[in-house]
C-alpha positions as CSV (number, residue, x, y, z in Angstrom):
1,X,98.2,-111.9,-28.9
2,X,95.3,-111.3,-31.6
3,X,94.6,-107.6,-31.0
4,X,93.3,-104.6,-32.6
5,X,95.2,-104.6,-35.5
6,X,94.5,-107.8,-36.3
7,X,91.2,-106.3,-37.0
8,X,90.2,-104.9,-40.9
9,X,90.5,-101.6,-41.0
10,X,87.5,-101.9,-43.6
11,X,85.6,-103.8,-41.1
12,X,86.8,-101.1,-38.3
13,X,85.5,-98.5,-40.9
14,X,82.1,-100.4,-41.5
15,X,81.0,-100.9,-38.1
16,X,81.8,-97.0,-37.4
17,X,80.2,-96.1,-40.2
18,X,76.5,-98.3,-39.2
19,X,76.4,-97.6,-36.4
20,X,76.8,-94.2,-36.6
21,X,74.1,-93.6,-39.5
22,X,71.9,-95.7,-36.4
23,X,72.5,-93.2,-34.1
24,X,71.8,-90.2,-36.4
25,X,68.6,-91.9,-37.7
26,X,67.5,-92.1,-34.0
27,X,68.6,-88.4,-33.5
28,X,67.3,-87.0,-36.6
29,X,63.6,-88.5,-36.5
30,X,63.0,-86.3,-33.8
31,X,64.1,-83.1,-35.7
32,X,61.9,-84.1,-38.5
33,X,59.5,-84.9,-36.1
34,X,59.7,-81.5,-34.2
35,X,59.4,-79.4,-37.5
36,X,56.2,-81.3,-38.9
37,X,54.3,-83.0,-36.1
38,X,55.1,-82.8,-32.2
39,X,53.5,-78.7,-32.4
40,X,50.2,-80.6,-33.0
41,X,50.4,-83.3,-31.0
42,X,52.5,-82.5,-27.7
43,X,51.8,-78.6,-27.9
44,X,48.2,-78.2,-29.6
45,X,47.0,-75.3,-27.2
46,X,49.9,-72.9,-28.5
47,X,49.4,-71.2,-31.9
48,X,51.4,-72.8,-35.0
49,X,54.5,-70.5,-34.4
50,X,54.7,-70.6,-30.9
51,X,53.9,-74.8,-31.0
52,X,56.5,-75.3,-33.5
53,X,59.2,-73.2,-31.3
54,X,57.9,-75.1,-28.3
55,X,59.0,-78.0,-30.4
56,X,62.3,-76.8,-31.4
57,X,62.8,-76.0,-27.7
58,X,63.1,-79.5,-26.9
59,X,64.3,-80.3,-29.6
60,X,67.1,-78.5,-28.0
61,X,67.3,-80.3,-25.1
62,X,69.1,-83.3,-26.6
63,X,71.7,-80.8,-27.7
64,X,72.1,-79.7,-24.5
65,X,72.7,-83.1,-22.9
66,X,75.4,-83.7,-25.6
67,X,78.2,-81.9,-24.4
68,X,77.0,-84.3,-20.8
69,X,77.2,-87.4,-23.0
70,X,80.8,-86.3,-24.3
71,X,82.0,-85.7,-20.8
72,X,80.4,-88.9,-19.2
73,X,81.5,-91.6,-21.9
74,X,84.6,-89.7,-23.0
75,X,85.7,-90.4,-19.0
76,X,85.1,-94.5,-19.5
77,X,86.7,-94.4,-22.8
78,X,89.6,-92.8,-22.2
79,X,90.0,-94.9,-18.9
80,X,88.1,-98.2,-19.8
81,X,87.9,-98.3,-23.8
82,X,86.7,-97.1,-26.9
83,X,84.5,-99.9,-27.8
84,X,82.6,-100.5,-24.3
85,X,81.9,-96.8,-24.2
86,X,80.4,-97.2,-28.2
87,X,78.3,-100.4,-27.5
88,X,77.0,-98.2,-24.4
89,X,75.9,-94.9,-26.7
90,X,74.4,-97.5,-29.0
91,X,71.7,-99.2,-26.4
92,X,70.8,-95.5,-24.5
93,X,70.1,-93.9,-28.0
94,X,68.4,-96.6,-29.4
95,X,66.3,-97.6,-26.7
96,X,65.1,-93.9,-25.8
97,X,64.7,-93.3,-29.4
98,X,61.6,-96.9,-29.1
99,X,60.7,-95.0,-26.1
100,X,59.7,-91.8,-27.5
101,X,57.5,-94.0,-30.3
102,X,55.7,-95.4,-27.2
103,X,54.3,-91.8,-25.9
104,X,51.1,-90.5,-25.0
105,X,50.3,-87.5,-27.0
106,X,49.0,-84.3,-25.0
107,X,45.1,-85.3,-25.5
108,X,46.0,-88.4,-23.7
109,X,48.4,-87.6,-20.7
110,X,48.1,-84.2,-20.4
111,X,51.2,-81.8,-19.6
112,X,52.7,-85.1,-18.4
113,X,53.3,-86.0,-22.3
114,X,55.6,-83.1,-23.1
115,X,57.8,-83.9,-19.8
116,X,58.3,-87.3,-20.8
117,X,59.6,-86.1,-24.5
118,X,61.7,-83.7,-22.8
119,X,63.2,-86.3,-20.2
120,X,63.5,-88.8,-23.9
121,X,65.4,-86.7,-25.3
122,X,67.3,-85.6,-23.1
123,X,68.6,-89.2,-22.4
124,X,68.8,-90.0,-26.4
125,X,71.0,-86.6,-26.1
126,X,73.8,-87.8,-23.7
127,X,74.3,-91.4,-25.8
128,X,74.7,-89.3,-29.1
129,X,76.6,-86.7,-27.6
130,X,79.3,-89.6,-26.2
131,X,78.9,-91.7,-29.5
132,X,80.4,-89.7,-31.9
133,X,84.4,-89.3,-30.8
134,X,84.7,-93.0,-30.2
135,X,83.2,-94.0,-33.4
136,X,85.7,-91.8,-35.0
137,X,88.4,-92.4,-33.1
138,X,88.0,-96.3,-34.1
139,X,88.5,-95.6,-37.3
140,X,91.9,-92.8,-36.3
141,X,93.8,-94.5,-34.3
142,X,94.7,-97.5,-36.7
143,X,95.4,-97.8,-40.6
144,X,97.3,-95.5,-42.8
145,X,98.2,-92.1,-41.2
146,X,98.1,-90.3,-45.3
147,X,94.6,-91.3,-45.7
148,X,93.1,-90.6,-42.5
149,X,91.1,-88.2,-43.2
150,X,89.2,-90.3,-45.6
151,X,88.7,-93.3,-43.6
152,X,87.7,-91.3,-40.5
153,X,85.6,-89.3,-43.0
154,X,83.2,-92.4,-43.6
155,X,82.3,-92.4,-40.4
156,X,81.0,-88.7,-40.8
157,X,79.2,-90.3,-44.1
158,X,76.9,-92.3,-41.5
159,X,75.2,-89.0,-40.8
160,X,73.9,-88.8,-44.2
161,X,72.8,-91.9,-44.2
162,X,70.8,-91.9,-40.5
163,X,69.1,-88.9,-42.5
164,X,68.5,-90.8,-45.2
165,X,66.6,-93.2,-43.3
166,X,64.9,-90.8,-41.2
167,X,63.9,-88.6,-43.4
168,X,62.4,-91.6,-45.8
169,X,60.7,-93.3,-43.3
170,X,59.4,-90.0,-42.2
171,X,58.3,-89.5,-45.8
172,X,56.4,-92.6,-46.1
173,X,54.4,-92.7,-43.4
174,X,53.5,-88.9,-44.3
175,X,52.1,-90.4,-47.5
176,X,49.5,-92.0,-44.6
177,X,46.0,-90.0,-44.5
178,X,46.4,-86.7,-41.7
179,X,44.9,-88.2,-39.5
180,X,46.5,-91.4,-39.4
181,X,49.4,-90.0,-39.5
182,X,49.0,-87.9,-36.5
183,X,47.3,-91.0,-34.6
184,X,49.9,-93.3,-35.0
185,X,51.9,-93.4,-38.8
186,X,54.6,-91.1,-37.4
187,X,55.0,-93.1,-33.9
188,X,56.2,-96.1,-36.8
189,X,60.0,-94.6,-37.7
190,X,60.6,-94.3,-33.9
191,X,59.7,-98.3,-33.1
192,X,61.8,-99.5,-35.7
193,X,65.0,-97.7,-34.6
194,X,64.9,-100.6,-32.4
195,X,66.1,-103.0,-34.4
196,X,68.6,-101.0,-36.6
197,X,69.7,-101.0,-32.8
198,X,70.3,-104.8,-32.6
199,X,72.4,-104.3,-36.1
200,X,74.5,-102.0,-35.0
201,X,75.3,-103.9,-31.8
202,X,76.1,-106.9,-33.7
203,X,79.1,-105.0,-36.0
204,X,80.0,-102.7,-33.1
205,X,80.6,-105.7,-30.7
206,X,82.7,-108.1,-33.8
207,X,85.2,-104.7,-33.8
208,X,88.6,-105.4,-31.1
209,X,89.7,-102.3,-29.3
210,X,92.2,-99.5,-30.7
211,X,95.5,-100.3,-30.8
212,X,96.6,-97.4,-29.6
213,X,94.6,-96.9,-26.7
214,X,95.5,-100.9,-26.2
215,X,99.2,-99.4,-26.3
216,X,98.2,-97.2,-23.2
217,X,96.8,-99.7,-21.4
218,X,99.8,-101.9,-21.2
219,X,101.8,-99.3,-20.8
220,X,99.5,-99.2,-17.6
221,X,99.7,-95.2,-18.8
222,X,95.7,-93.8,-18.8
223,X,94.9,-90.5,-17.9
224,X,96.1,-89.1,-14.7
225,X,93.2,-88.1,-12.6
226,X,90.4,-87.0,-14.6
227,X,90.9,-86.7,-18.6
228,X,88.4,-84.3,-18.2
229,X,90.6,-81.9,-15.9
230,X,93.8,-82.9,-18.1
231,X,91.9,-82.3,-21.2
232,X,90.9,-78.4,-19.8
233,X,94.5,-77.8,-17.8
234,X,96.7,-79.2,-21.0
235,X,94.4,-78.6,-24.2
236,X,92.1,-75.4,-23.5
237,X,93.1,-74.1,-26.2
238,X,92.2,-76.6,-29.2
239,X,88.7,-77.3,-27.1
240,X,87.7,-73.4,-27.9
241,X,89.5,-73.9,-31.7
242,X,87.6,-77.2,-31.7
243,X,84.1,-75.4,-30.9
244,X,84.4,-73.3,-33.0
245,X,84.9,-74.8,-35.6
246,X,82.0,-76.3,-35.0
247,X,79.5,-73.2,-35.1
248,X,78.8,-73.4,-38.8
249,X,79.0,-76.7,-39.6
250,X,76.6,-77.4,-36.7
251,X,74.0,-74.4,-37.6
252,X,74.1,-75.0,-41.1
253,X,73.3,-78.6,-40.9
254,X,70.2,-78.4,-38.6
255,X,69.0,-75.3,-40.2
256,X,69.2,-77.1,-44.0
257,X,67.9,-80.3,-42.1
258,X,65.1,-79.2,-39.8
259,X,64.8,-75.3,-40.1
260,X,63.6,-75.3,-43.9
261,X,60.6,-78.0,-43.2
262,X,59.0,-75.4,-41.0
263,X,59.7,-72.5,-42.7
264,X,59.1,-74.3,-46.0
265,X,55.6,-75.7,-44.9
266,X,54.3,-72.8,-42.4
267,X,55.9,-69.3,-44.4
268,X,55.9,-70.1,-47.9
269,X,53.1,-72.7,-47.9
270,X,55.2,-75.7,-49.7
271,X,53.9,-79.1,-49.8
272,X,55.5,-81.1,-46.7
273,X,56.5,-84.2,-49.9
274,X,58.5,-81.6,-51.6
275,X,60.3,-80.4,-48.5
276,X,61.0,-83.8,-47.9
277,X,62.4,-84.9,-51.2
278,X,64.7,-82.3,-51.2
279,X,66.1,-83.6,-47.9
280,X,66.2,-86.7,-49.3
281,X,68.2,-85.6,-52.3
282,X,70.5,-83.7,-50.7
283,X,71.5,-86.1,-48.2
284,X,72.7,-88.8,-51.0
285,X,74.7,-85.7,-52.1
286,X,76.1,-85.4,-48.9
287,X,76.8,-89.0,-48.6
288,X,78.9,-88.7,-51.6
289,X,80.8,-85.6,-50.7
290,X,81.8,-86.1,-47.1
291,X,84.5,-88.8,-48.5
292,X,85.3,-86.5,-51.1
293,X,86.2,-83.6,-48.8
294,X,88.0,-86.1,-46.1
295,X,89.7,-87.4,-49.0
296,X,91.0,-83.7,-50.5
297,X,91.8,-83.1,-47.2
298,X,94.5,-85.6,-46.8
299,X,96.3,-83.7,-50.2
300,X,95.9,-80.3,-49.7
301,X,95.5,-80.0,-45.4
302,X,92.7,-80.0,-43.5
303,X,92.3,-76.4,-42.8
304,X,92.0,-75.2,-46.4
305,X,89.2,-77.5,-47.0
306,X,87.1,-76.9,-44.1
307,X,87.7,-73.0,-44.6
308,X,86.6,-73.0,-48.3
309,X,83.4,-74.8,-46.4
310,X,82.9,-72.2,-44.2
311,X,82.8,-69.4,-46.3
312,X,81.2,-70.6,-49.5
313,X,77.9,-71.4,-46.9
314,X,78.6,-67.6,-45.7
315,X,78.4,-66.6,-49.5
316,X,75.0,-68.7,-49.7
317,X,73.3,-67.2,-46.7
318,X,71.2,-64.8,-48.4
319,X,71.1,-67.0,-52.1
320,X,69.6,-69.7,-50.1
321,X,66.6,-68.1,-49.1
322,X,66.4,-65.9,-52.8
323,X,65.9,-69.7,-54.5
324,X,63.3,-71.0,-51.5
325,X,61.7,-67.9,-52.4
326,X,60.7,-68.7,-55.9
327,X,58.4,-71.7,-54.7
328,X,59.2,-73.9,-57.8
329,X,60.6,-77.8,-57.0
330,X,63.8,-77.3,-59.0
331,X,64.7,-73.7,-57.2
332,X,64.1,-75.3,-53.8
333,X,65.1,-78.8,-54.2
334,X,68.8,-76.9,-55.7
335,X,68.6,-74.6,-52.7
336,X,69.0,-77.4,-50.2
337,X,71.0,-79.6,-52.1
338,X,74.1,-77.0,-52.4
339,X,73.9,-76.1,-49.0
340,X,74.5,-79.5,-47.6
341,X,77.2,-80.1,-50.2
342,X,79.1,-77.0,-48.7
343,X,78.3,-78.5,-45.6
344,X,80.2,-81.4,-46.6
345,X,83.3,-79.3,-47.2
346,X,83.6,-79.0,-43.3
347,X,82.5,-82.2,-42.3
348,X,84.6,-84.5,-44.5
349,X,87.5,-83.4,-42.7
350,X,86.3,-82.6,-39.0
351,X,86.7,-85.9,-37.7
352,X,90.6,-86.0,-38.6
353,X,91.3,-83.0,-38.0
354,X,89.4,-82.6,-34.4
355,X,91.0,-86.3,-33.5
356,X,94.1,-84.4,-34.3
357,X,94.4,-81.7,-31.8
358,X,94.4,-84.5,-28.4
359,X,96.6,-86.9,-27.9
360,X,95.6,-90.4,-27.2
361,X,95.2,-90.4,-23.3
362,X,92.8,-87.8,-23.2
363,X,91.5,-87.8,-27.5
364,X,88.1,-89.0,-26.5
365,X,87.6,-86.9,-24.0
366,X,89.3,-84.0,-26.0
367,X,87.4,-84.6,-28.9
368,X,83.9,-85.1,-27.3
369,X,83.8,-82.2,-25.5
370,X,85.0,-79.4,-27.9
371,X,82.6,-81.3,-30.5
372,X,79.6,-81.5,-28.2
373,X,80.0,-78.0,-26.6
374,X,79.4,-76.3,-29.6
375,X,76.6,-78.2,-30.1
376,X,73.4,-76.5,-27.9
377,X,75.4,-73.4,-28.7
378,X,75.0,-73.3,-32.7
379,X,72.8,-76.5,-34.1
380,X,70.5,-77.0,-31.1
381,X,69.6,-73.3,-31.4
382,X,69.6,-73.0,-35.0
383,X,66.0,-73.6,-35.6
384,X,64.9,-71.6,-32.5
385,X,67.1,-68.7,-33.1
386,X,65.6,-68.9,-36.6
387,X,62.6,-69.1,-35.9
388,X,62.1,-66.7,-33.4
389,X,64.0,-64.1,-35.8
390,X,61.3,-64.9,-38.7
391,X,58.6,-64.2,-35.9
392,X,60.1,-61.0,-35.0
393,X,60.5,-60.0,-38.9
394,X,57.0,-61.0,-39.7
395,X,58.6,-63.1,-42.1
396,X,61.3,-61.3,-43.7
397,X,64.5,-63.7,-43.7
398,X,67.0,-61.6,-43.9
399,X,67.8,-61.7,-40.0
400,X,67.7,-65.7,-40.4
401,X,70.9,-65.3,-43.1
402,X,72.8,-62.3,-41.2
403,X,72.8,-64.4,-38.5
404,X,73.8,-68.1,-40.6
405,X,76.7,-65.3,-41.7
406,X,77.8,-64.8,-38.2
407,X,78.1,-68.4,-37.2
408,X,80.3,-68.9,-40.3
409,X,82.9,-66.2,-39.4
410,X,83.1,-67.6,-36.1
411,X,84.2,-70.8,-38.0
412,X,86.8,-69.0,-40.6
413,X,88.4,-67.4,-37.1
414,X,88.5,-70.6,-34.9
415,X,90.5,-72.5,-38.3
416,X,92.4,-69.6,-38.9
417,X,94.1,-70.2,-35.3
418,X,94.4,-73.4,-35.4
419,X,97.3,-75.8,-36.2
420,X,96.9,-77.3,-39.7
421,X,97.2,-81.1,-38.3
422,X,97.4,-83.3,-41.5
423,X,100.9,-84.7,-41.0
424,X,99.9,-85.2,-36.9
425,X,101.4,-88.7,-35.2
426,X,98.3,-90.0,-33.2
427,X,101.0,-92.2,-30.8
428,X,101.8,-89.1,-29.0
């Protein structure tokens, strides 16, 4: 019977890897979004501060509906399959991601516009939030076991790239005059998601199911009951490990990603371009080390790896905001480019290494939910939190690192606990 592993594992890898970086240019546009634009246009009656944490507030949301979306799809793809529940993700995010470019602002519709971004996102929040552990579980559960963690690690290397592409098409239609711009230039990234939606359909639906979940099913052998309730009665454990080892990597990324725009344009008065093009650069670094890391990781162990991660970006906490400080391109542009390399350090090796701690009747489910839990918890908050502690400093950042330095020793704790997993047999 032509099966699963009939199927390339560098095609399998490749149409992970798309439609992933699809997804996270849906998801990220509306960060960038939040930090530059929707204060203005969704919340114009608040102040600058209090917009732009109106903003980040639903921002938020989709964080919260993430650990929903992991629950939800994690349910059909443990019982139904990987790839139905993928090809599912794909259409809700890219579709409410179109939506949202659609919009009334706030001058148009009223307090109505605001609900409708909330209710958006939301929705674009519960296809992310079940995307992520099938795409990477694709990519796990077939090819060679020693280099897992590189091959799995491409499909973290699609986040990158959706930022990539958000963040440059974000950038070019902010070359557009303010006020086009604000009338209808930044609505433009949002309608074309739609069609890097049809592409990533297209791959995700030429990809045959995993072989090992394949192996279940004839063994007529799914989850008993709920994998949800297996998952929590058999696995408790490694969903806490799991979120939190999540905490940094999660805060650091949205506050490198999306934090620093607003702080950069609205506390130290740095042009919006510059912000921007240091995005940009430091997500082709971050493209380049997230196979790097997955790769070291299948040498030396995962937990080594994703612990130097964790507290190097501790160490950088306070140097971070010491080079934003000095206002020049080089100092700032460095600043966020070393973060997100760090970053990378923890997020080479987290798909492995979190596909690792379930086994295959409940790994979707497993996976999702201590991935998506952590996620309102730490990255969903991060610019919030942030901002709200700047707002209570009257500027001072300090409170901003101490607390970057807290989410990062939850991290170093939850690795420390946990099983080192390199070596683990995915058929059990």
């Amino acid at each position: 019977m032509n099966r699963a592993p009939n199927t390339s594992i560098a095609r399998v890898v490749a149409a992970s890897f798309v439609g992933t970086a699809i997804e996270w240019y849906d998801f990220f546009l509306y960060g960038t979004a939040a930090a530059l634009v929707f204060n203005k246009l969704f919340f114009p009656d608040f102040d600058p501060v209090a917009g732009t944490m109106a903003a980040f507030g639903t921002y938020a949301v989709g964080f919260l509906a993430r650990p929903f979306g992991g629950v939800l799809f994690g349910h059909f793809g443990d019982r139904v399959g990987r790839k139905s529940a993928l090809v599912a993700t794909l259409m809700i995010v890219g579709l409410s991601t179109f939506a949202i470019g659609l919009l009334p602002t706030y001058n148009a519709a009223g307090v109505l516009a605001p609900i409708l971004l909330v209710v958006l996102r939301f929705v674009q929040g519960l296809g992310v939030g079940g995307e992520w552990a099938g795409a990477v579980l694709m990519v796990a559960e077939r090819g060679n076991p020693r280099w897992r963690g590189f091959a799995a690690s491409w499909v973290q290397a699609g986040a990158p790239v959706g930022l990539l592409l958000a963040t440059g098409a974000f950038g070019l239609v902010s070359l557009l005059p303010e006020g086009e711009f604000l009338a209808w230039g930044w609505r433009v990234p949002f309608l074309l998601g739609v069609v890097l939606t049809g592409v990533g359909l297209f791959l995700r639906l030429k990809v045959l199911e995993s072989p090992l979940f394949e192996k279940v099913l004839e063994e007529k052998k799914p989850a008993e009951g709920l994998p949800l309730l297996e998952v929590l009665r058999k696995h408790p454990k490694n969903v806490l490990l799991a979120m939190g080892a999540r905490m940094a990597e999660n805060a650091f990324y949205y506050f490198f990603t999306v934090f620093c725009l607003s702080y950069g344009t609205q506390q130290l008065g740095l042009p919006r371009a510059l912000l921007l093009d240091g995005v940009l650069l430091a997500a082709v670094a971050h493209l380049i080390a997230v196979p790097c890391f997955g790769a070291l990781s299948d040498r030396v162990g995962r937990k080594p790896v994703y612990l130097g991660g964790a507290v190097f970006l501790a160490c950088f906490a306070f140097p971070f905001f010491w080079m934003m400080s000095t206002r020049q391109t080089e100092w700032v542009t460095s600043a966020i480019v070393i973060g997100m390399i760090g970053h990378a350090a923890m997020y080479g090796p987290q798909a492995a290494f979190l596909s690792e701690l379930f086994g295959t009747k409940v790994r979707y489910t497993g996976a999702s939910l201590g991935y998506q839990l952590a996620a309102p918890l730490s990255g969903g908050i991060a610019p919030l939190v942030a901002t709200a502690l700047l707002r209570e400093s009257g500027g001072d950042p300090w409170p901003v690192a101490v607390y970057l330095v807290g989410m990062a020793l939850i991290t170093v704790v939850a690795v420390l606990f946990a099983a080192e997993t390199r070596h683990r047999d995915l058929s059990g």
